[in-house]
OpenMM code with the backbone's topology and positions (N, CA, C; nanometers):
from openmm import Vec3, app, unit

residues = "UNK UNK UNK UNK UNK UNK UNK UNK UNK UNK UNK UNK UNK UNK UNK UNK UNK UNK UNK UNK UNK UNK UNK UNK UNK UNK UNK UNK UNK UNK UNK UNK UNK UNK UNK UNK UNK UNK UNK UNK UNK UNK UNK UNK UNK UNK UNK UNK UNK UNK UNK UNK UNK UNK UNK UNK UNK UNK UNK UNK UNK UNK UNK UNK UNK UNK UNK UNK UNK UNK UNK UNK UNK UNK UNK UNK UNK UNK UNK UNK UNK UNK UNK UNK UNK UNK UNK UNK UNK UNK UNK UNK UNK UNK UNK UNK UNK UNK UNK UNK UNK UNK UNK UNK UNK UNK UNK UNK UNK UNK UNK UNK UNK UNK UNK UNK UNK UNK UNK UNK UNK UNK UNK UNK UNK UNK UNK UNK UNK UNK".split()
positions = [
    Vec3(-0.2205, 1.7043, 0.7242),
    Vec3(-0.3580, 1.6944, 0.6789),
    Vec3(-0.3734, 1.5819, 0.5768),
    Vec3(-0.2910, 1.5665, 0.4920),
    Vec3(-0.2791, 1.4825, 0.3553),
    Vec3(-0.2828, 1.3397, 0.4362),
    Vec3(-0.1715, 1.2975, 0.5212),
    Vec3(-0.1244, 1.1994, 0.5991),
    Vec3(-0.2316, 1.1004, 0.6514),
    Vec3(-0.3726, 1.2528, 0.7433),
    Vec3(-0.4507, 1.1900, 0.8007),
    Vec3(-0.5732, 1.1373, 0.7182),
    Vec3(-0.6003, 1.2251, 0.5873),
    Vec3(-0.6787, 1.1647, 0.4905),
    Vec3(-0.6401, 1.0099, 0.4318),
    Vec3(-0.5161, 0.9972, 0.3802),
    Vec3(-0.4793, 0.8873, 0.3533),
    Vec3(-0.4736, 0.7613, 0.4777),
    Vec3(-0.4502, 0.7988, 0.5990),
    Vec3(-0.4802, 0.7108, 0.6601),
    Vec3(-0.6628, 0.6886, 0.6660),
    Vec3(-0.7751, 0.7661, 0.7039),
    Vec3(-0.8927, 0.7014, 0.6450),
    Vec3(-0.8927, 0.6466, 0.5503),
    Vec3(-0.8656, 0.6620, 0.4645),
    Vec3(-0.8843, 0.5771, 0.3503),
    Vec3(-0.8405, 0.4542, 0.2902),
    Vec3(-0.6621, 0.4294, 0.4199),
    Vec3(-0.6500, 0.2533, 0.4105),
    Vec3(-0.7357, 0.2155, 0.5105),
    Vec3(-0.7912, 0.2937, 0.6100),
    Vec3(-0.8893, 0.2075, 0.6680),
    Vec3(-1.0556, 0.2127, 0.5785),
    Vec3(-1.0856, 0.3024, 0.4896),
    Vec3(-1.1788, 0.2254, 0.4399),
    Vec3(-1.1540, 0.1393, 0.3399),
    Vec3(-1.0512, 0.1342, 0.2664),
    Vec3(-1.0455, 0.0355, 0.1998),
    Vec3(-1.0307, -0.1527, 0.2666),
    Vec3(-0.9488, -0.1265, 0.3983),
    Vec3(-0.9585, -0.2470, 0.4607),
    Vec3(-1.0755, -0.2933, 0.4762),
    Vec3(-1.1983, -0.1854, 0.5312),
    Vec3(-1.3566, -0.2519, 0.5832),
    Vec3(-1.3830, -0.3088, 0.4462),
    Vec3(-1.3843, -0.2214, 0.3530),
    Vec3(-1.4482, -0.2750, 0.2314),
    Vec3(-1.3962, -0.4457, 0.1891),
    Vec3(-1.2744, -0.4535, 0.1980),
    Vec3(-1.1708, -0.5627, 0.1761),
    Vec3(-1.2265, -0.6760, 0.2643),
    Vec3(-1.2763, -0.6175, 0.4188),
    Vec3(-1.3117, -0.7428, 0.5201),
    Vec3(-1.4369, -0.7555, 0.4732),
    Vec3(-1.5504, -0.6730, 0.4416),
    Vec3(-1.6660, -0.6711, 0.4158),
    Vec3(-1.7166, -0.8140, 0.2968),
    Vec3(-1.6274, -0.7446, 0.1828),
    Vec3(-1.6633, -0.8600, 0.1029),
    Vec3(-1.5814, -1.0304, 0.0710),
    Vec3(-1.4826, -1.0133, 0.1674),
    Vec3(-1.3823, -1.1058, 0.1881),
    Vec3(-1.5024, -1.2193, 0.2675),
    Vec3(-1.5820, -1.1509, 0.3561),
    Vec3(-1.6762, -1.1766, 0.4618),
    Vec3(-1.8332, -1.2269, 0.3883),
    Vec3(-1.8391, -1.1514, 0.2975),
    Vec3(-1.9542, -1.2116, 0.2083),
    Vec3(-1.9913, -1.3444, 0.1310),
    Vec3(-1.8528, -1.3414, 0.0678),
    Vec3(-1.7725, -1.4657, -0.0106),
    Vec3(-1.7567, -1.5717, 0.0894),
    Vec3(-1.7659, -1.5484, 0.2128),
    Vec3(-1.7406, -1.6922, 0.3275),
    Vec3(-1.5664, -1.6893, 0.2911),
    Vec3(-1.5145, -1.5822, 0.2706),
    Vec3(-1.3712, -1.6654, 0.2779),
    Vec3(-1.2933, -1.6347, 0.4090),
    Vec3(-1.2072, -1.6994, 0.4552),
    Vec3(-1.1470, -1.6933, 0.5692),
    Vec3(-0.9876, -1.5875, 0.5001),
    Vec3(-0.9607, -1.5208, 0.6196),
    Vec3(-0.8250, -1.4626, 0.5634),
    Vec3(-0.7028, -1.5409, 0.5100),
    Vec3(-0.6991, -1.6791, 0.5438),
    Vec3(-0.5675, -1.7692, 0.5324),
    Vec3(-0.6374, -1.8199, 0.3287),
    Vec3(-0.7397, -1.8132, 0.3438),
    Vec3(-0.8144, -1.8745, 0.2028),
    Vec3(-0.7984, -1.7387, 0.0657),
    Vec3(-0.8247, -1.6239, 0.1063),
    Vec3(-0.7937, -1.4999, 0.0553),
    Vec3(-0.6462, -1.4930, 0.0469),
    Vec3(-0.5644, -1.4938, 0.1343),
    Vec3(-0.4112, -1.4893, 0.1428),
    Vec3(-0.4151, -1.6090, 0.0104),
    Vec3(-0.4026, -1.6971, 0.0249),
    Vec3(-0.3734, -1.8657, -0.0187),
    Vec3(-0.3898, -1.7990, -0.2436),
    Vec3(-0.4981, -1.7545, -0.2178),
    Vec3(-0.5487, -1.6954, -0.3529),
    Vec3(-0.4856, -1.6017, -0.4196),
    Vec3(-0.4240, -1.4980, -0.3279),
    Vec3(-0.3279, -1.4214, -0.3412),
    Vec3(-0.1700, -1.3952, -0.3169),
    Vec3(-0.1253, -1.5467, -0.2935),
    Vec3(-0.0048, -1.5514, -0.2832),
    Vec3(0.0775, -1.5038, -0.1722),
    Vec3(-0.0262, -1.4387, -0.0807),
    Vec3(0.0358, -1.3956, 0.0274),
    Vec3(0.0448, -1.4647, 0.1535),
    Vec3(0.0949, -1.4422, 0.2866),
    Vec3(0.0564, -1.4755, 0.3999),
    Vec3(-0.0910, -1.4094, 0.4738),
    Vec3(-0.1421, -1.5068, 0.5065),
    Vec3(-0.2706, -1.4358, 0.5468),
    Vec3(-0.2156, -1.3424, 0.6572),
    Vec3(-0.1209, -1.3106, 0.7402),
    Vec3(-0.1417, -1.1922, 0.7929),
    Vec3(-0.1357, -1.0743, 0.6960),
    Vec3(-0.0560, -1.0586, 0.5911),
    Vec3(-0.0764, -0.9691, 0.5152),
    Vec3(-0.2149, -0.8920, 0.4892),
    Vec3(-0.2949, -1.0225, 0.5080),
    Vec3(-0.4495, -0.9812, 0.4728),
    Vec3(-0.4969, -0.8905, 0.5636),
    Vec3(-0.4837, -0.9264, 0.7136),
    Vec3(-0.4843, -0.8937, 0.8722),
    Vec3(-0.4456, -0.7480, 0.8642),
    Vec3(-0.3284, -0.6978, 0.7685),
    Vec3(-0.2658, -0.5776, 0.8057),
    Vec3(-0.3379, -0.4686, 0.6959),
    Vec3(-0.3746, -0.5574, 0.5858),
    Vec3(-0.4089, -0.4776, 0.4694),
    Vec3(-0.5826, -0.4000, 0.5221),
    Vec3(-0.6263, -0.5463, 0.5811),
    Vec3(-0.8017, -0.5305, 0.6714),
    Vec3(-0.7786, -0.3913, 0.8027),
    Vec3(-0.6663, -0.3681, 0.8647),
    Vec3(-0.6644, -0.3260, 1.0105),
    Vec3(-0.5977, -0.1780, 0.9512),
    Vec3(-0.5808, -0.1763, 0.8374),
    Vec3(-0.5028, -0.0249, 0.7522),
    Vec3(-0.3071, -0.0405, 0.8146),
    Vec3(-0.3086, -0.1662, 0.8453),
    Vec3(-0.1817, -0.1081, 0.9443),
    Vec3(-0.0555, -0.1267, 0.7707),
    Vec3(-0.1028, -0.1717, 0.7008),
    Vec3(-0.0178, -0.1851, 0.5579),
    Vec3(-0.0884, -0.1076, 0.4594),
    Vec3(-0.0893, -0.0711, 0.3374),
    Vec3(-0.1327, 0.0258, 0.2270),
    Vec3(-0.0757, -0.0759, 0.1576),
    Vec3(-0.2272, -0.1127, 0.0614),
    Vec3(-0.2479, -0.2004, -0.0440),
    Vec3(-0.1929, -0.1065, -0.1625),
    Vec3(-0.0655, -0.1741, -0.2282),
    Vec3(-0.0872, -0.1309, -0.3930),
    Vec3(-0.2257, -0.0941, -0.4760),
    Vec3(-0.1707, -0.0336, -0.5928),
    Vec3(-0.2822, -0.0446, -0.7238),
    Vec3(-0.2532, -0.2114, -0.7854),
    Vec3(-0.1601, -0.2692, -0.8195),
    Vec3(-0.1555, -0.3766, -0.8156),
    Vec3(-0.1873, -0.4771, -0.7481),
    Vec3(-0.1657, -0.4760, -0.5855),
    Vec3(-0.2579, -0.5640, -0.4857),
    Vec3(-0.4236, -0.5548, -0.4981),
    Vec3(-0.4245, -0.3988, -0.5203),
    Vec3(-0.5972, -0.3924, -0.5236),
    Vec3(-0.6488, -0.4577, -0.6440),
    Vec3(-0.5677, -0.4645, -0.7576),
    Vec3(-0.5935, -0.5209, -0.9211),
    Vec3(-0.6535, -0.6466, -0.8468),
    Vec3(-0.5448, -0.7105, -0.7697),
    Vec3(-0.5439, -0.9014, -0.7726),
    Vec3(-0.6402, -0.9204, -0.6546),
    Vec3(-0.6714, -0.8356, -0.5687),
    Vec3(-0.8129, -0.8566, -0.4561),
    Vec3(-0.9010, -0.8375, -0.5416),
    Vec3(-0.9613, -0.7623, -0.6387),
    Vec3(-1.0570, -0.7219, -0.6568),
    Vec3(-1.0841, -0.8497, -0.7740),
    Vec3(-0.9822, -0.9158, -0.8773),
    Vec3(-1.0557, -1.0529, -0.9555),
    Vec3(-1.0250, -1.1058, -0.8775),
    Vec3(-0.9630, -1.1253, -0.7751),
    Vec3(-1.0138, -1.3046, -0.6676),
    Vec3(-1.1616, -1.3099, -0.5868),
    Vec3(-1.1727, -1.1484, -0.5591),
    Vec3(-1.3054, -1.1154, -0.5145),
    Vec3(-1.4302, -1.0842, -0.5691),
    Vec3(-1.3996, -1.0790, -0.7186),
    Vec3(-1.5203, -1.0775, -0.7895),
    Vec3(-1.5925, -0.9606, -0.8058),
    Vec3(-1.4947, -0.8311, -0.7777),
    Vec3(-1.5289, -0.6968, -0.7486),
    Vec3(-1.4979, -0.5886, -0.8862),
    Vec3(-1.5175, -0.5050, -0.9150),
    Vec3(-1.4590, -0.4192, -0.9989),
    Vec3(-1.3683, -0.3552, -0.8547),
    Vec3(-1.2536, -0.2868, -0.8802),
    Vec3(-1.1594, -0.1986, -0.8222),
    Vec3(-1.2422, -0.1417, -0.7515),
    Vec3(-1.3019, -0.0271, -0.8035),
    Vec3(-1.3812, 0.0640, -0.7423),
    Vec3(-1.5000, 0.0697, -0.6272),
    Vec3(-1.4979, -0.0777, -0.6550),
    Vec3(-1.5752, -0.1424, -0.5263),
    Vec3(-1.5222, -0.0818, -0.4056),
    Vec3(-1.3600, -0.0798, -0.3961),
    Vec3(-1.3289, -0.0351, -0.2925),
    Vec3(-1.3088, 0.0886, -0.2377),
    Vec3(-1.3781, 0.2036, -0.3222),
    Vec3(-1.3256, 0.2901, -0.3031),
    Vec3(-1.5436, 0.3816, -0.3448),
    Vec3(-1.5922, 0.2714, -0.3374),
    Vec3(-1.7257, 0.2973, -0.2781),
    Vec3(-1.7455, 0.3733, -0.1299),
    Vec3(-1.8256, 0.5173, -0.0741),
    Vec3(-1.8205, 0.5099, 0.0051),
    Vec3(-1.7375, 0.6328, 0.0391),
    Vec3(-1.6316, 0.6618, -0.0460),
    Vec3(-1.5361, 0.7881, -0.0197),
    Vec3(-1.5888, 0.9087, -0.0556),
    Vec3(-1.5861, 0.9884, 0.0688),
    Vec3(-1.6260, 1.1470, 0.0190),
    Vec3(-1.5291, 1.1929, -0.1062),
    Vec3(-1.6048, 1.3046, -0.1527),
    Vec3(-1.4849, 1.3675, -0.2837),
    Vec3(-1.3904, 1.4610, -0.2052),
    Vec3(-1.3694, 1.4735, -0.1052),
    Vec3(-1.1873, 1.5540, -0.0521),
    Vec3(-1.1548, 1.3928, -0.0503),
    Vec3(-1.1400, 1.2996, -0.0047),
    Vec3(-1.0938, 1.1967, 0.0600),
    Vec3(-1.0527, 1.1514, -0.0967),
    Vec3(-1.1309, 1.1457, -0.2086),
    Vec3(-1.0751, 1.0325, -0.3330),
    Vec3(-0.9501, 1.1739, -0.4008),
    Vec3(-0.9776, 1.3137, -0.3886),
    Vec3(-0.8882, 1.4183, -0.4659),
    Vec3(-0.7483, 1.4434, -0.3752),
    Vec3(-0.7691, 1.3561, -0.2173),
    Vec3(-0.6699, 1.3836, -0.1597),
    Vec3(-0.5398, 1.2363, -0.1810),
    Vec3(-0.6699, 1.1636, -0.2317),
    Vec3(-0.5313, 1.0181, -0.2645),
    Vec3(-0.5102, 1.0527, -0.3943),
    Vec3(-0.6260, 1.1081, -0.4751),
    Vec3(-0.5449, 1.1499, -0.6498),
    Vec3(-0.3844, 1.2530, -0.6085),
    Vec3(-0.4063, 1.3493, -0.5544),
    Vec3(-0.2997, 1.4245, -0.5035),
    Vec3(-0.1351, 1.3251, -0.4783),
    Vec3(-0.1627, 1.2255, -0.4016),
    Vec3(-0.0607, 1.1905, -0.2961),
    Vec3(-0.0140, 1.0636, -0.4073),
    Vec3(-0.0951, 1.0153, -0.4940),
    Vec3(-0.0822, 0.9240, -0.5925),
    Vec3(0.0050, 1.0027, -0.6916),
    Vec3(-0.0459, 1.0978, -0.7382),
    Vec3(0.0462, 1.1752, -0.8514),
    Vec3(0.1757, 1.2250, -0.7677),
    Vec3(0.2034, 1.3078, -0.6819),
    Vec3(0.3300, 1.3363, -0.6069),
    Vec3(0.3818, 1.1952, -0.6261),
    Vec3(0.3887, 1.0970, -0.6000),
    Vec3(0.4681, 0.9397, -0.5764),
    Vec3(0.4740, 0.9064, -0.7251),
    Vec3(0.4231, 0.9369, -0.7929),
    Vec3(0.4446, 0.9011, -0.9254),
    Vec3(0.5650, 0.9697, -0.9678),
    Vec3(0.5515, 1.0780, -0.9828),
    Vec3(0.6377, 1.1638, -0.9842),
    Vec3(0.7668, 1.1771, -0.9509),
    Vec3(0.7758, 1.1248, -0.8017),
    Vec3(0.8993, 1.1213, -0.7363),
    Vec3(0.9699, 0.9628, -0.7873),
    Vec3(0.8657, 0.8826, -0.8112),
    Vec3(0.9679, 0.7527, -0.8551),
    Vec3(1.0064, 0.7703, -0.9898),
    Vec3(0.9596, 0.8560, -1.0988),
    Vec3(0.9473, 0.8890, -1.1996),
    Vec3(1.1195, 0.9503, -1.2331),
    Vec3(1.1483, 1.0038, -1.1522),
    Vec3(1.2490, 1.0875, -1.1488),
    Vec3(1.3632, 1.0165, -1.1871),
    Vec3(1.4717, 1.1218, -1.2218),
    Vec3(1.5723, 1.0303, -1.2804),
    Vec3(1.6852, 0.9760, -1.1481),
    Vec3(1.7055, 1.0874, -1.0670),
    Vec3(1.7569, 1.0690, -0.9447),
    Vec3(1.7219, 0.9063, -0.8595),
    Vec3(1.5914, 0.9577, -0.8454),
    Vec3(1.5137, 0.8006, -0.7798),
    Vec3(1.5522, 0.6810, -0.8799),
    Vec3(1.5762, 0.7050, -1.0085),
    Vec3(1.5910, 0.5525, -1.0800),
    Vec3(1.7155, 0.5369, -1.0543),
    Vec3(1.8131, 0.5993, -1.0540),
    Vec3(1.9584, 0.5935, -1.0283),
    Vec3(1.9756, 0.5497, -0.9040),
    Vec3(1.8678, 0.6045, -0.8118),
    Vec3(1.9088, 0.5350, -0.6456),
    Vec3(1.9001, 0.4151, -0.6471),
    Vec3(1.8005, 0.3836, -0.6820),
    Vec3(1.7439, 0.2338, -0.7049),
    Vec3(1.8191, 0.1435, -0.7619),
    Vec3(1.8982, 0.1438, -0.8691),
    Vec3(1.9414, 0.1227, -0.9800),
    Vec3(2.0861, 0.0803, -0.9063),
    Vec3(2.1364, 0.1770, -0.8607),
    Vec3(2.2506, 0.1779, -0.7600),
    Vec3(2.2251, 0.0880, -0.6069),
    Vec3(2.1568, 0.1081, -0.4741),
    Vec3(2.0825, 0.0438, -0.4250),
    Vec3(2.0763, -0.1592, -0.4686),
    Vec3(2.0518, -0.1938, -0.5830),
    Vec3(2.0342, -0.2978, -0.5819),
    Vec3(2.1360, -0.3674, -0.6590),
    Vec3(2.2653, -0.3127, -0.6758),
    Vec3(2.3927, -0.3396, -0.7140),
    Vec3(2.4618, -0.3872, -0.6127),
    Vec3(2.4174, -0.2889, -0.4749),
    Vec3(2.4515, -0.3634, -0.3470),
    Vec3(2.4133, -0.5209, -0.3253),
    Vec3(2.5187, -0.5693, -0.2597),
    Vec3(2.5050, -0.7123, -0.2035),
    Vec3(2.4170, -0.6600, -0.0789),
    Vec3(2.3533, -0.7856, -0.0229),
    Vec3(2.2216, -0.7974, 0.0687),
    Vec3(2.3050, -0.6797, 0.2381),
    Vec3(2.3704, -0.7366, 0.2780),
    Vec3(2.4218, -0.7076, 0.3775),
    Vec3(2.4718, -0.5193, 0.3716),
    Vec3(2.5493, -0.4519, 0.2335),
    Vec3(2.5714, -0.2916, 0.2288),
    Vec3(2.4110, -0.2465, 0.1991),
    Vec3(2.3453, -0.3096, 0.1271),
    Vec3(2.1867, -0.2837, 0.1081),
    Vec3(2.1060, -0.2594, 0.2466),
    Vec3(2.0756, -0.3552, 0.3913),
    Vec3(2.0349, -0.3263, 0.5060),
    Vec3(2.1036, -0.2146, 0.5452),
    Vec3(2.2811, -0.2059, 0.5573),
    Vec3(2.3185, -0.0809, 0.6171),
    Vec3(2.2951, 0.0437, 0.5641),
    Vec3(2.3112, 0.0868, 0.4560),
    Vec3(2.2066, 0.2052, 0.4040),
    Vec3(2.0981, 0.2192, 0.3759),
    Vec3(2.0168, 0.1078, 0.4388),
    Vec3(1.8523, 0.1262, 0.4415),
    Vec3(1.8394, 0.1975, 0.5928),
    Vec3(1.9243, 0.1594, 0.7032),
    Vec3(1.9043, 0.1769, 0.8382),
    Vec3(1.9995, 0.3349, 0.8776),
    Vec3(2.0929, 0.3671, 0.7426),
    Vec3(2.1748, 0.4991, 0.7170),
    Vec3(2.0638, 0.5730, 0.7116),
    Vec3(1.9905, 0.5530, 0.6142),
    Vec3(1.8832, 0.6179, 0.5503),
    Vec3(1.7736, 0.6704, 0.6856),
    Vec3(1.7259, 0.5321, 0.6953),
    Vec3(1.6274, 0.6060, 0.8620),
    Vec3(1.6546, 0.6699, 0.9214),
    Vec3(1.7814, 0.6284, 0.9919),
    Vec3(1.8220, 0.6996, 1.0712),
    Vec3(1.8502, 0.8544, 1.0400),
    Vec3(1.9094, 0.8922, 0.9329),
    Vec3(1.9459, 1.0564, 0.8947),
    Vec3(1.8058, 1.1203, 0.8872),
    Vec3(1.6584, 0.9992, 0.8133),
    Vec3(1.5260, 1.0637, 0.8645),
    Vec3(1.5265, 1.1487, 0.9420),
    Vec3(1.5452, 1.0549, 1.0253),
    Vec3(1.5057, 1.0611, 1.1935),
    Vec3(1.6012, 1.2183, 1.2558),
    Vec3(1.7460, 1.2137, 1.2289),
    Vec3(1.7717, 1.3347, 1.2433),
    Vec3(1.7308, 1.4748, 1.1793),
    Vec3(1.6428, 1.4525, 1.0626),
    Vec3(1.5713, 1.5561, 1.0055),
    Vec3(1.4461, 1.5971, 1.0240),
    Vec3(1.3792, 1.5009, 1.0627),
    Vec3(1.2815, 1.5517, 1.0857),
    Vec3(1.2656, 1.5801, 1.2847),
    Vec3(1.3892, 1.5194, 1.3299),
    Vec3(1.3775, 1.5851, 1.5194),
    Vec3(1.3899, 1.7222, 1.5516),
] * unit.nanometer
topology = app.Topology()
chain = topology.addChain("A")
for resn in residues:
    res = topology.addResidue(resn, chain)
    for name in ("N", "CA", "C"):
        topology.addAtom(name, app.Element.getBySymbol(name[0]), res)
């Protein structure tokens, strides 16, 4: 249930994102260019197929001339208490001391043991949740 709320809601934040990206006359490669990104990034952030940071949304919203909340115009109240929800759980979990130690550990790895226990990792997902 949580999953499918949060997915509406990177897709309304994308319309909102194309909407006024679209107002401004800017093209996605011109928005990208502003934001340091590749304009497909923009493409994925617009189509919900990526989930914009609170930090990405910080740096769209002064290149766009928006307050934040611009983007989040438009949301029923289950839809904004169900991302407060899923926002605090993730806080939480990176918060943890475990998670800083993974991390912490994780990037001690050289590039190459780093991919193989990223793809360890999926994969044991994948056997948990089949």
């Amino acid at each position: 249930m949580v999953g499918d709320s949060m997915d509406e809601i990177d897709i309304h934040l994308g319309r909102r994102l194309r909407r006024r990206r679209r107002l401004l006359g800017l093209t996605q490669q011109e928005l990208a260019h502003a934001c340091g990104v590749r304009f497909q990034q923009i493409q994925k952030y617009e189509c919900a197929a990526n989930r914009m940071s609170a930090a990405r949304l910080w740096q769209l919203a002064e290149v766009l001339e928006v307050p934040i909340s611009y983007f989040y115009e438009g949301l029923t109240r289950d839809q904004r208490e169900s991302m407060e929800r899923e926002t605090t759980s993730a806080n939480e979990t990176l918060a943890s001391k475990e998670t800083q130690d993974l991390i912490h550990a994780y990037y001690q790895l050289g590039e190459r043991p780093r991919r193989r226990l990223l793809d360890l990792a999926k994969a044991m997902n994948g056997e948990i949740e089949a």
